[in-house]
TILORO-825156 format. One line per field, with one value per residue: residue number from 1; x, y, z of N, C-alpha, C in turn; residue in one letter. Coordinates in steps of 0.1 Angstrom, whole numbers. Each point is the difference from the previous one (the first is absolute). Example, Ala and Ser with C-alpha at 12.3 -4.5 7.8 and 13.67 -1.06 7.14 Angstrom:
<nodes>
mifi (1	2)
n.u (132	-4)
n.v (-57	11)
n.w (78	-7)
ca.u (-9	9)
ca.v (12	11)
ca.w (0	0)
c.u (9	-8)
c.v (12	11)
c.w (0	8)
dofi (A	S)
</nodes>
This chain:
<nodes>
mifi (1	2	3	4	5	6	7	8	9	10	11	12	13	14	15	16	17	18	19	20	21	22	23	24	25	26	27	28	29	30	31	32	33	34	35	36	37	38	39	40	41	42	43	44	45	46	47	48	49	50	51	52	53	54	55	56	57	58	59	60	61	62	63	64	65	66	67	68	69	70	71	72	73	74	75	76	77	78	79	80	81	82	83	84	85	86	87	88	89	90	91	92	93	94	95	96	97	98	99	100	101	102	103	104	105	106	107	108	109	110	111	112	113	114	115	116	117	118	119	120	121	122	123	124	125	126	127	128	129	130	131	132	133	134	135	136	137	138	139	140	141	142	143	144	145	146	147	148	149	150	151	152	153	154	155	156	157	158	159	160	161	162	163	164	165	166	167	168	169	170	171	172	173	174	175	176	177	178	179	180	181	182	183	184	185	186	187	188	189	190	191	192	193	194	195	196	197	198	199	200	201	202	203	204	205	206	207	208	209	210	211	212	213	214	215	216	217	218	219	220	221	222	223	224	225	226	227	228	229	230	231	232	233	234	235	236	237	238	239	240	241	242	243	244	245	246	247	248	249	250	251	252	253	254	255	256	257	258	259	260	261	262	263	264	265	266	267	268	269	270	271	272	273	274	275	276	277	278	279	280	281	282	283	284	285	286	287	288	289	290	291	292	293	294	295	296	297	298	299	300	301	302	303	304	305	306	307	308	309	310	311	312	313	314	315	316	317	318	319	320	321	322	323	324	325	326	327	328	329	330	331	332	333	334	335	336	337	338	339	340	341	342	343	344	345	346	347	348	349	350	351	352	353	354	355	356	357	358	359	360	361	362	363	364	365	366	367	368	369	370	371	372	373	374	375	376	377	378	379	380	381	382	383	384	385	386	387	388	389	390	391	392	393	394	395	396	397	398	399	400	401	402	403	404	405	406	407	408	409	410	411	412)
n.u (-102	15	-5	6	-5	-5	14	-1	-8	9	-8	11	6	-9	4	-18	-11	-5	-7	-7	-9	-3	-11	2	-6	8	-9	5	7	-9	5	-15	-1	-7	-10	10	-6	13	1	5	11	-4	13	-1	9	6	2	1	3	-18	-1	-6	-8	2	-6	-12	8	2	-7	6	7	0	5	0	14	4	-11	-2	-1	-13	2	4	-8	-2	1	-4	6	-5	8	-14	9	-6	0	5	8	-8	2	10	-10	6	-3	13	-4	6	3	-6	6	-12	15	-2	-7	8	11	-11	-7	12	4	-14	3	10	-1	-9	10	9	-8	-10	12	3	-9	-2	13	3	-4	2	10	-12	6	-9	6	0	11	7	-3	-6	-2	-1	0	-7	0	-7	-5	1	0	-10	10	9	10	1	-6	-19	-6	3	-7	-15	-3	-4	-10	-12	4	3	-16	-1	3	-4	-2	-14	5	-9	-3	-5	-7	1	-12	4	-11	5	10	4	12	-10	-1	14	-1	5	-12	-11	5	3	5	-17	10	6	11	0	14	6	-3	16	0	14	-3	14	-4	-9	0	-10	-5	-13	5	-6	3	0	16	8	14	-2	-5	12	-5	-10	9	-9	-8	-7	-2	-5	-3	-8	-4	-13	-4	-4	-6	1	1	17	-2	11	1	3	12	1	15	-1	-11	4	14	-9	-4	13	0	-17	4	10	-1	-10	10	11	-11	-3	12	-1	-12	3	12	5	13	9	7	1	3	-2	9	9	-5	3	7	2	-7	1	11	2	-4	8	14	-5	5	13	1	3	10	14	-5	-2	9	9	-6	-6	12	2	-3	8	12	-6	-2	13	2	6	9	-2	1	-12	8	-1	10	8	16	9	14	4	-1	-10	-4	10	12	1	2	9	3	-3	6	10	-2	1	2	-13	6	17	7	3	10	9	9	6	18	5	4	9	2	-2	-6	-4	-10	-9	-13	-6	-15	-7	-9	-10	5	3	-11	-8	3	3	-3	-7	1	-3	-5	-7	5	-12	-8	-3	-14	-6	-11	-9	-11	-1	6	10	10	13	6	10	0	-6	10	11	-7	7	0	-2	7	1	1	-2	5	10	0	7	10	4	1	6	4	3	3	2)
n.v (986	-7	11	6	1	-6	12	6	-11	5	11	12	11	8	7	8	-2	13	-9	-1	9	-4	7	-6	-7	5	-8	8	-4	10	7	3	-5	14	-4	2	12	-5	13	-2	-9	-6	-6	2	-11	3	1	-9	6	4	-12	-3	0	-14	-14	7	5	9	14	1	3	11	5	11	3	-9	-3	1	-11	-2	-2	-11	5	-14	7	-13	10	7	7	-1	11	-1	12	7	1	7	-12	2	-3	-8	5	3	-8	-1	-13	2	-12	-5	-1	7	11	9	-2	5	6	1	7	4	6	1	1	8	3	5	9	4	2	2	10	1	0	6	7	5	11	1	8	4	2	10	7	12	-7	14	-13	-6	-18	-3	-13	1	-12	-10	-2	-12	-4	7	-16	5	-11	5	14	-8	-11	6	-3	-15	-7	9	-2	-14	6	6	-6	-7	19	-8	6	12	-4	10	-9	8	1	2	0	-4	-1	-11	8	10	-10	7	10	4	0	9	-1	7	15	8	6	-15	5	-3	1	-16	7	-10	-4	-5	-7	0	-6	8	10	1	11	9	10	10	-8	5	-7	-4	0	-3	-14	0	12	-17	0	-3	-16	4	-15	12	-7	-10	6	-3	-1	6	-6	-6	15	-2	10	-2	2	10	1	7	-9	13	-5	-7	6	9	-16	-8	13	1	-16	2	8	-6	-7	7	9	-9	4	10	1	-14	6	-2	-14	3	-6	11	2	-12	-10	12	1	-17	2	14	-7	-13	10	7	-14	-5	12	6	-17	1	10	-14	-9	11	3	-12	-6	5	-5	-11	1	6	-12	-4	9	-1	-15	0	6	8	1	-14	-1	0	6	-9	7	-4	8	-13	8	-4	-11	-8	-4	-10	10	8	-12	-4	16	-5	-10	2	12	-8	13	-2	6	-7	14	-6	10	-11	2	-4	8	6	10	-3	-17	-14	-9	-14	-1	2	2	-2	-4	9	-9	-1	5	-14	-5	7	-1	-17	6	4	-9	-11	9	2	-11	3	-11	-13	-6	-14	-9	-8	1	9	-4	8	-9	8	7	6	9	4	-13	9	-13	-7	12	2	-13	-2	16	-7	-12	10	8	-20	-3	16	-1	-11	8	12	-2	-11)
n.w (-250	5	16	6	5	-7	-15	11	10	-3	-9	7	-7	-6	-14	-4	-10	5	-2	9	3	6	4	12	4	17	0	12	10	9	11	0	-12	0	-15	-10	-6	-7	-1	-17	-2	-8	-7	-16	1	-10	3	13	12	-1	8	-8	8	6	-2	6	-8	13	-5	-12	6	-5	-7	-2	-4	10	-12	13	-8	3	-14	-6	-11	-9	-12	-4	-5	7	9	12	3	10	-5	5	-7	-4	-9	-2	-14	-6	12	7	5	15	-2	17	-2	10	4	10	-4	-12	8	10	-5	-3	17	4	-12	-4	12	-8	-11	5	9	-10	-7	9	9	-11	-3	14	-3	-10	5	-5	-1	1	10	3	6	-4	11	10	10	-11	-7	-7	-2	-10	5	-14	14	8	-1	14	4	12	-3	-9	9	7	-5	-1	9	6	-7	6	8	-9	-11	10	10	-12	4	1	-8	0	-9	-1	-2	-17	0	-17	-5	-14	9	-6	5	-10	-5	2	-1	15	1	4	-8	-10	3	1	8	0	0	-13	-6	3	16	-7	10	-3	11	-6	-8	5	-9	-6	1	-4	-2	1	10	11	-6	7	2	17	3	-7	-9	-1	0	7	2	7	3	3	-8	4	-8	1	-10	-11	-2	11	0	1	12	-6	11	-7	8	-9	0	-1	-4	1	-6	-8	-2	-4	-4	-7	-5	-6	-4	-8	0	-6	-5	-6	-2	-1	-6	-11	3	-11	-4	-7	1	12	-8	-10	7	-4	-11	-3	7	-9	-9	6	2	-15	-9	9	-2	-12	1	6	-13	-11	9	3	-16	-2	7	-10	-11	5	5	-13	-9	14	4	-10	7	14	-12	6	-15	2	-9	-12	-3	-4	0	-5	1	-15	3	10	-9	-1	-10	5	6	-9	-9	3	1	-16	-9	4	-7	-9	-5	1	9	-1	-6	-5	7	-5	0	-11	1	-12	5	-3	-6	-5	-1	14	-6	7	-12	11	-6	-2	-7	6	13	5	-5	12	7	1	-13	4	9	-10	-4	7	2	-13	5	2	1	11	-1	9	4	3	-11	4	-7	1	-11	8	-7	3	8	-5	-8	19	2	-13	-1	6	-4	-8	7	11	-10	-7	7	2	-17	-2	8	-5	-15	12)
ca.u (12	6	7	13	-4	-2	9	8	-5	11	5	-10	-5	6	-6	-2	-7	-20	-11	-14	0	-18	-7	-8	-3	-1	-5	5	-3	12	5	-6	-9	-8	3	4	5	9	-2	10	0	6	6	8	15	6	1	5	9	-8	-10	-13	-5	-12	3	1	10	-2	3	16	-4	12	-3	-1	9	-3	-15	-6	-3	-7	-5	4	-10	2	-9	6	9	4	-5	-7	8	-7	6	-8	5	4	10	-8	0	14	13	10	4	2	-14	11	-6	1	11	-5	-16	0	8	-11	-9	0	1	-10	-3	14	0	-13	2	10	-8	-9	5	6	-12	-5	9	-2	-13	-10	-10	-2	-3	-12	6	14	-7	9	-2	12	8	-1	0	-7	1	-14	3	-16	1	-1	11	10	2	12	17	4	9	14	9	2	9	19	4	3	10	7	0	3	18	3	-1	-9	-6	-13	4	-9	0	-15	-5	-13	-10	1	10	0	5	-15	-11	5	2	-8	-7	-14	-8	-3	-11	-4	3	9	6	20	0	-6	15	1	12	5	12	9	-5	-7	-13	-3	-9	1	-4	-1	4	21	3	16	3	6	-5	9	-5	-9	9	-7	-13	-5	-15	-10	-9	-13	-20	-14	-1	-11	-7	11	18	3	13	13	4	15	5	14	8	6	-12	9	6	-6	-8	7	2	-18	-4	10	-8	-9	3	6	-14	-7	14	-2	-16	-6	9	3	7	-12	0	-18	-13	-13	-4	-3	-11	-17	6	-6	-9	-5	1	-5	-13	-1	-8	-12	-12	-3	-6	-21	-10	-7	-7	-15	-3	-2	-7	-7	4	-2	-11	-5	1	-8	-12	-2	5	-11	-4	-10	-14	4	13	18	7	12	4	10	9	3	-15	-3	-14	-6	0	-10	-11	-1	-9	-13	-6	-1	-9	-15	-10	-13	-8	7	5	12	7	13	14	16	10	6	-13	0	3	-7	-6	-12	-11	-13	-9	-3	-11	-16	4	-5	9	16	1	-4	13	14	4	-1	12	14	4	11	12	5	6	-8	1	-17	-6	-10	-4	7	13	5	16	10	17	-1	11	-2	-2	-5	-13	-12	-7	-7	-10	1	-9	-5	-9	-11	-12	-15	-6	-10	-13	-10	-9	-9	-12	-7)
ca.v (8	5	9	-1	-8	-16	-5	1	0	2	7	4	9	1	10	2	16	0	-1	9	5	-2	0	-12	-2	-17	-7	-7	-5	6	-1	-4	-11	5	0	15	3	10	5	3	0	-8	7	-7	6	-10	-10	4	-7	-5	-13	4	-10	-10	-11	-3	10	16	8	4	14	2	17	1	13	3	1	-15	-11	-8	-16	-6	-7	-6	3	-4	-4	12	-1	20	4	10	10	10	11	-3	0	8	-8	3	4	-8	-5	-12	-12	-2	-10	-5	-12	-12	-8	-8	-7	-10	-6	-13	-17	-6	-9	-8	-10	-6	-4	-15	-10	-1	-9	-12	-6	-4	-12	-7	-5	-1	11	13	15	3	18	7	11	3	11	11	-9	-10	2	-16	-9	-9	-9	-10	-13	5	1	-1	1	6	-12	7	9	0	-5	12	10	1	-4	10	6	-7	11	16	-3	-4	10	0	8	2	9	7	3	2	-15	3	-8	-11	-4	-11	-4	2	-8	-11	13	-4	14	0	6	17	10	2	9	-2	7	-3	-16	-7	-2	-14	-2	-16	-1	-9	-13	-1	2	13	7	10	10	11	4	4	-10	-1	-5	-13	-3	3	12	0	-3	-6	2	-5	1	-3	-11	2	-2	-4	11	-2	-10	-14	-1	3	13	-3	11	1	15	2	12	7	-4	-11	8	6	-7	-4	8	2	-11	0	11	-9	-7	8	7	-11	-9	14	3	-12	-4	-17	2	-2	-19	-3	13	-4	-4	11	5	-11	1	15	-5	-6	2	10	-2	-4	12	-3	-5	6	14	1	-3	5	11	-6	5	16	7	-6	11	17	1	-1	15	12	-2	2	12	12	10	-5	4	8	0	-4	2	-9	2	-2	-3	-13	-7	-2	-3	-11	11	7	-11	-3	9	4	-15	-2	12	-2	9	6	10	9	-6	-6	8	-7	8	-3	5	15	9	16	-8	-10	-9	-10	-1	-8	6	-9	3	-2	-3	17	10	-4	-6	16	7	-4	7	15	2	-3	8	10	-5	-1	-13	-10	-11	-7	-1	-5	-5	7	6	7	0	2	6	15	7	12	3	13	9	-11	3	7	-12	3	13	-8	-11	4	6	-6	-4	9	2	-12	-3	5	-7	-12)
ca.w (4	13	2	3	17	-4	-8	6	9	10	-4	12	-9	-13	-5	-10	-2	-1	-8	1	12	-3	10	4	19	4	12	12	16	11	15	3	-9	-8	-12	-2	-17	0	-14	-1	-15	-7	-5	-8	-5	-10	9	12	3	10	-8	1	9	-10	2	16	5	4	-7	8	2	-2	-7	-17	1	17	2	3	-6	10	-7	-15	-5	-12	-12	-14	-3	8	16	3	16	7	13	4	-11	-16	-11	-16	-10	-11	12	3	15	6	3	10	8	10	-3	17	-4	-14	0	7	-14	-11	3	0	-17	-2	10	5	-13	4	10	-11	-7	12	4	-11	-1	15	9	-8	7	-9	-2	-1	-1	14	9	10	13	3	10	-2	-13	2	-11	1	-3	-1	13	12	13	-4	12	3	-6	-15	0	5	-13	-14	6	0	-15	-9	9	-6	-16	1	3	-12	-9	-16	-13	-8	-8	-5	-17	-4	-16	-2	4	-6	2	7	15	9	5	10	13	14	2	1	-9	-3	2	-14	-7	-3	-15	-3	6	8	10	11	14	4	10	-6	6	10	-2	-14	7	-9	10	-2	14	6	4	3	-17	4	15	15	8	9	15	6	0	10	0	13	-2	-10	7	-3	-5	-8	-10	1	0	7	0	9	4	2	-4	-8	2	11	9	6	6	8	4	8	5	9	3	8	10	18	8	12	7	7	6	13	11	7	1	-9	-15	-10	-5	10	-2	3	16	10	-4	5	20	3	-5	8	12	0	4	13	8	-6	5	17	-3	-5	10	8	-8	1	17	5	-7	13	9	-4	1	14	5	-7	4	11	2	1	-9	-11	-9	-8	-12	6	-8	3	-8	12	-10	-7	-5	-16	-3	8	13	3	1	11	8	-4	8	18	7	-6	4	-16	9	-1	-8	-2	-13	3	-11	3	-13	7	8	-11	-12	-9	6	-3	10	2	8	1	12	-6	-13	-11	3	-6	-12	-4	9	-9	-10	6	9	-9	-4	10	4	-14	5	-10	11	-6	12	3	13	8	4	-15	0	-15	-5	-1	-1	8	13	9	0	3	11	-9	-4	14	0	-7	12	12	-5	0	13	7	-7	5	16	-2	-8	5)
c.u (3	3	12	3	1	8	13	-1	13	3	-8	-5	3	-9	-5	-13	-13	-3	-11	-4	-18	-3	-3	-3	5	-3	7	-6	6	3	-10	-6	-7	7	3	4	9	0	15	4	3	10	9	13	6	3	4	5	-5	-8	-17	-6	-2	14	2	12	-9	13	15	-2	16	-2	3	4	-9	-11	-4	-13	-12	-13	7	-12	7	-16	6	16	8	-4	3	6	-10	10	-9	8	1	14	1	7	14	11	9	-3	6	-4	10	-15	3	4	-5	-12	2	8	-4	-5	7	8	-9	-8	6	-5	-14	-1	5	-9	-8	8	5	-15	-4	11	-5	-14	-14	-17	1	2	-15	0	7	-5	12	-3	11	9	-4	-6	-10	-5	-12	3	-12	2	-9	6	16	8	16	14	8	2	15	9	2	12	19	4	4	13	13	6	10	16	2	4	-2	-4	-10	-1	-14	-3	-13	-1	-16	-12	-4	16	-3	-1	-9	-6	10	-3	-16	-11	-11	-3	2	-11	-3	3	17	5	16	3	-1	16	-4	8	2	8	3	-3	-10	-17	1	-13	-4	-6	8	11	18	2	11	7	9	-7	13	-6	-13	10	-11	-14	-8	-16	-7	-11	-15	-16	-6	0	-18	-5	10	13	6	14	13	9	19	7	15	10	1	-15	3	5	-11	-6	8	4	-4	0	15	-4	-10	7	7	-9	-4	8	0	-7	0	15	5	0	-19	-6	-10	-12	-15	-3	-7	-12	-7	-1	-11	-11	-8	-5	-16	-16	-6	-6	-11	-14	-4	-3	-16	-5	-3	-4	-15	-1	-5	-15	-12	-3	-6	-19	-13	0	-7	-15	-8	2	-16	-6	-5	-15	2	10	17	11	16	9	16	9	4	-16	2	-17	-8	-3	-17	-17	-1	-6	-12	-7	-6	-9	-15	-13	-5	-3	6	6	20	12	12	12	14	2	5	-12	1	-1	-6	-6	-11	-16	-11	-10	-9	-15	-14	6	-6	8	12	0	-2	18	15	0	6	13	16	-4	6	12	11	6	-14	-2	-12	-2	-9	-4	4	12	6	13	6	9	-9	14	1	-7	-4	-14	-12	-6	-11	-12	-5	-13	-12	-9	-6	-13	-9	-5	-9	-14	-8	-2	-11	-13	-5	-5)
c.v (-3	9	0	-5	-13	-5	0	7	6	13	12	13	3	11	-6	9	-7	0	7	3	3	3	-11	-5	-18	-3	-9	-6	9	-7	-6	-11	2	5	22	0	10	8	1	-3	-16	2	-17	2	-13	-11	-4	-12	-7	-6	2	-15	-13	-8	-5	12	13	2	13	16	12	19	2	18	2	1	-15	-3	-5	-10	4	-17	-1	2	-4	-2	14	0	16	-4	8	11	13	12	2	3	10	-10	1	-2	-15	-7	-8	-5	-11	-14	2	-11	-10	-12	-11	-14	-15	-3	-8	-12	-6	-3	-9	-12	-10	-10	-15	-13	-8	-13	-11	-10	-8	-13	-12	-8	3	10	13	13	4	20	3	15	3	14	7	-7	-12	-4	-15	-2	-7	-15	-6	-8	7	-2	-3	-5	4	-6	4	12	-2	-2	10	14	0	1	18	10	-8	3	10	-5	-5	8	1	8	7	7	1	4	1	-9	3	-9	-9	-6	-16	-2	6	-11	-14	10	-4	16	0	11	16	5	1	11	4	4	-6	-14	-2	0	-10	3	-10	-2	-17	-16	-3	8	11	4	11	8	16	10	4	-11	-1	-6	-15	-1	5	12	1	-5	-12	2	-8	-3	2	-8	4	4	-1	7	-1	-10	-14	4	6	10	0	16	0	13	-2	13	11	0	-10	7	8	-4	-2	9	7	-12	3	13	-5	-10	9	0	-11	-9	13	-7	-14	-7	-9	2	-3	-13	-5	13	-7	-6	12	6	-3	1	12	-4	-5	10	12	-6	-2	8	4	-1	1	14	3	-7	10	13	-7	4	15	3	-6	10	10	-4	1	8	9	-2	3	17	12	5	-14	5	11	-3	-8	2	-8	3	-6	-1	-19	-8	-3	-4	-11	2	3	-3	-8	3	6	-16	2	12	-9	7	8	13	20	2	3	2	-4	7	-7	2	14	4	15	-1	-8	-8	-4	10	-9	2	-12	3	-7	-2	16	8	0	6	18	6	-1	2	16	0	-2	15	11	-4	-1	-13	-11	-6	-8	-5	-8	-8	9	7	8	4	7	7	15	8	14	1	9	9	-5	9	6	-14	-2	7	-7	-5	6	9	-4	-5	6	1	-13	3	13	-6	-8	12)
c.w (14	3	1	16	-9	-3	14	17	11	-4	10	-7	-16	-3	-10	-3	5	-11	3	16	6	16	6	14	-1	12	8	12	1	12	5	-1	-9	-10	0	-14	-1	-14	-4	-18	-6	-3	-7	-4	-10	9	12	8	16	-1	7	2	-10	2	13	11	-2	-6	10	5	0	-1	-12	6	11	6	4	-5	6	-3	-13	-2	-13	-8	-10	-4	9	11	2	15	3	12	2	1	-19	-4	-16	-8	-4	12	-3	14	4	10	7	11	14	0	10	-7	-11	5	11	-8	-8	10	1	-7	-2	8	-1	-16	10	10	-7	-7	9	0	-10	-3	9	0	-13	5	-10	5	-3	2	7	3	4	8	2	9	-1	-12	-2	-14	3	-8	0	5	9	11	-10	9	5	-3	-13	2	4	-13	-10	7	-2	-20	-5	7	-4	-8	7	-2	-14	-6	-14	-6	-2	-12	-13	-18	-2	-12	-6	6	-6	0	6	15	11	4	12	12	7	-3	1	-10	-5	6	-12	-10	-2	-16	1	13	13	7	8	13	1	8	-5	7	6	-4	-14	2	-9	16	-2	12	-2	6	4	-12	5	11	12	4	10	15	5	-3	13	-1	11	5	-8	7	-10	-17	-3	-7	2	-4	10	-3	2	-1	-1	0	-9	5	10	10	9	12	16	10	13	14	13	11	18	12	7	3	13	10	12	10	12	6	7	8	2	-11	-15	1	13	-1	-3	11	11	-2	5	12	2	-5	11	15	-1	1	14	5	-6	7	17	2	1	12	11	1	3	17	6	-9	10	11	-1	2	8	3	-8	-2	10	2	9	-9	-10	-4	-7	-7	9	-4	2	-10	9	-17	-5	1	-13	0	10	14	0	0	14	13	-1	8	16	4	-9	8	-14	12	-6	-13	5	-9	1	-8	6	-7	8	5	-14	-15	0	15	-7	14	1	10	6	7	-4	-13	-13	4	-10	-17	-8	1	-10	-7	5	4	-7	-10	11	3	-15	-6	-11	8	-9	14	-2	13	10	2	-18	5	-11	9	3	-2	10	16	9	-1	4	8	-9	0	17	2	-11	2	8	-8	-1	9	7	-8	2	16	-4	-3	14	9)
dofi (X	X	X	X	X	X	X	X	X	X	X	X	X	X	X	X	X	X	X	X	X	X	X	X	X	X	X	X	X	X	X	X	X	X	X	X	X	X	X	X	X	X	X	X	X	X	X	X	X	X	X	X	X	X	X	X	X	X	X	X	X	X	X	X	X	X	X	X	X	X	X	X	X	X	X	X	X	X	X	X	X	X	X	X	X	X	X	X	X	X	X	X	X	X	X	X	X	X	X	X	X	X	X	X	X	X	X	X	X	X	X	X	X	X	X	X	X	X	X	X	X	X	X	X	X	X	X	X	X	X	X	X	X	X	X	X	X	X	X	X	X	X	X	X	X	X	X	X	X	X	X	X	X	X	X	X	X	X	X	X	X	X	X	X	X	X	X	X	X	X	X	X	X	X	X	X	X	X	X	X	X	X	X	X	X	X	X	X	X	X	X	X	X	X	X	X	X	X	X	X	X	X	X	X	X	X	X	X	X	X	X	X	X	X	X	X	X	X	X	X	X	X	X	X	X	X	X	X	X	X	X	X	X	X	X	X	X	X	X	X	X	X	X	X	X	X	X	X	X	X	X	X	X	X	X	X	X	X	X	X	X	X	X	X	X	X	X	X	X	X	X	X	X	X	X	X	X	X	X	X	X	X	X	X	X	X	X	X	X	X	X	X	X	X	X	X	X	X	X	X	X	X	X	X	X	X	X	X	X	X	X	X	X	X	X	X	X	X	X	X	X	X	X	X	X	X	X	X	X	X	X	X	X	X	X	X	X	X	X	X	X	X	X	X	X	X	X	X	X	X	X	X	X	X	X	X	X	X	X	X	X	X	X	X	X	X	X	X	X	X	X	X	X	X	X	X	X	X	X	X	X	X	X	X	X	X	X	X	X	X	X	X	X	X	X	X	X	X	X	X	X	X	X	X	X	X	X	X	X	X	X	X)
</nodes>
């Protein structure tokens, strides 16, 4: 059986009855990332007017007498809407699509029927599967490369198709019907019932697929290929957007340029020169940073040598540094006498440290200390480096050191 989303992919509401009404959970992503179960209902209706996931297309999303809709799953020859209000059995409803969604969806079916059949004419590149992403959409191909000459080409041929305003047009055929075995496909689900739905775009390809389709390539307006990557197993990805994705694209893409035409001032057509220019300049400085971060860290390490207060516990805390800073000062003080307590980063938030002394001290101490600071570090030979999250709690690691310090002069 076709729903009615199938017999007539343009159709945005219609009425008809529940069938049945059942307790049930769906498992989402939330906001966060982490998996969440939502309790709520199945809910079966003679039939509908929202397409339930499979042949590569997500599933449509819409309401049911204003009750939002939030999966439609395919079971056999019937599809379960998940909401989270119950329906009562026998009721009358109406059954109102998300027109935005349904209507991307089939440019980017539509469209990925047409690249598939190009690719395949052109160049003798299989379809192998596809994927349409929420911003983007890619075609798996049994090549391991694809080169930019043949995107170009598949590109202009199927944007050719579109201005031709070719046909699609959608028929069903039993399964012992002859004209089965000329049609393009990978095969039934196994739990396929009643006939077999072809999509033919007129001249150009016959396809059995389950999916929402435009009923003319003029409604894909444009297709754009963004080019290709790597995929799995020696094949390769070609990425494309259909229709008012395009659009959107065009849109996002036009907005950084403004942006970048402000800040780097200059027309578009020198924005990569400028870059390379801030590029270049920014390593420069960089590297006359790190040189004279190595000068000062020499420095530091001389003055805390020569200090009154050496011995015992040293302590050195400076906002700007990184890991090599601070090695550096451990290098140049190369002292097994003292120990050696180094920190860069916020003084109230994240940072790097490093303990630096007797190797048993060290090796006793750096753990201790990356937990007070609530931070991870390792170590050997003397020294124990990491990440702390909790700067503001060096005077606690600090109070740490000097204790053992004072306990090992006792003990001697």
């Amino acid at each position: 059986m076709a729903f009615r989303c199938q017999r007539d992919s343009y159709a945005r509401e219609f009425t008809t009855t529940v069938v049945s009404c059942h307790p049930a959970e769906l498992q989402t992503e939330g906001s966060n990332g982490k998996k969440e179960v939502l309790s709520g209902f199945q809910v079966v209706l003679e039939d509908t007017l929202l397409f339930p996931e499979g042949g590569g297309q997500p599933d449509d999303r819409g309401t049911i007498n204003d009750i939002p809709v939030l999966r439609v799953t395919r079971r056999g020859e019937q599809a379960d809407h998940f909401t989270q209000t119950p329906l009562d059995p026998g009721s009358q409803v109406l059954v109102q699509v998300d027109w935005e969604r349904r209507f991307d969806h089939m440019q980017q079916h539509s469209g990925q029927h047409l690249i598939t059949a190009v690719t395949d004419h052109l160049f003798k590149l299989k379809t192998t599967s596809w994927e349409l992403g929420r911003f983007r959409s890619v075609i798996e191909l049994d090549s391991p490369s694809v080169t930019a000459e043949q995107v170009a080409a598949i590109e202009q041929s199927v944007n050719e198709k579109i201005r031709d305003r070719l046909p699609v047009n959608v028929q069903e055929l039993s399964l012992d019907d002859p004209e089965v075995e000329q049609v393009r496909g990978r095969g039934l689900p196994d739990d396929h019932a009643g006939p077999i739905r072809v999509v033919t775009i007129k001249g150009i390809d016959s396809n059995m697929c389950c999916g929402t389709h435009v009923s003319n390539l003029s409604d894909l307006q444009v297709i754009k290929m963004l080019g290709t990557e790597k995929g799995k197993k020696n094949k390769t990805n070609l990425i494309f957007l259909a229709g008012n994705r395009v659009l959107k694209w065009m849109g996002r893409s036009h907005g950084t340029e403004k942006a970048l035409t402000a800040l780097l001032k200059c027309g578009a057509e020198d924005h990569v020169e400028a870059v390379k220019k801030l590029q270049n300049s920014t390593k420069l400085l960089q590297k006359n940073n790190l040189s004279l971060l190595r000068d000062l860290a020499v420095h530091i390490a001389h003055s805390l040598r020569n200090s009154p207060d050496w011995g015992g516990v040293v302590v050195l805390h400076r906002k700007e540094g990184d890991s090599e800073f601070m090695n550096i000062i451990a290098n140049e003080i190369g002292s097994e006498e003292i120990l050696l307590f180094l920190t860069v980063g916020d003084e109230k938030g994240a940072g790097l440290f490093l303990l630096a002394g007797p190797p048993a001290a060290v090796e006793t101490l750096g753990p201790r200390v990356a937990e007070v600071l609530e931070g991870k570090g390792a170590g050997k030979k003397g020294r124990f480096q990491g990440k702390a999250t909790k700067m503001s709690r060096r005077p606690e690691a600090q109070a740490l050191l000097q204790d053992y310090i004072s306990t090992q002069s006792t003990k001697e």
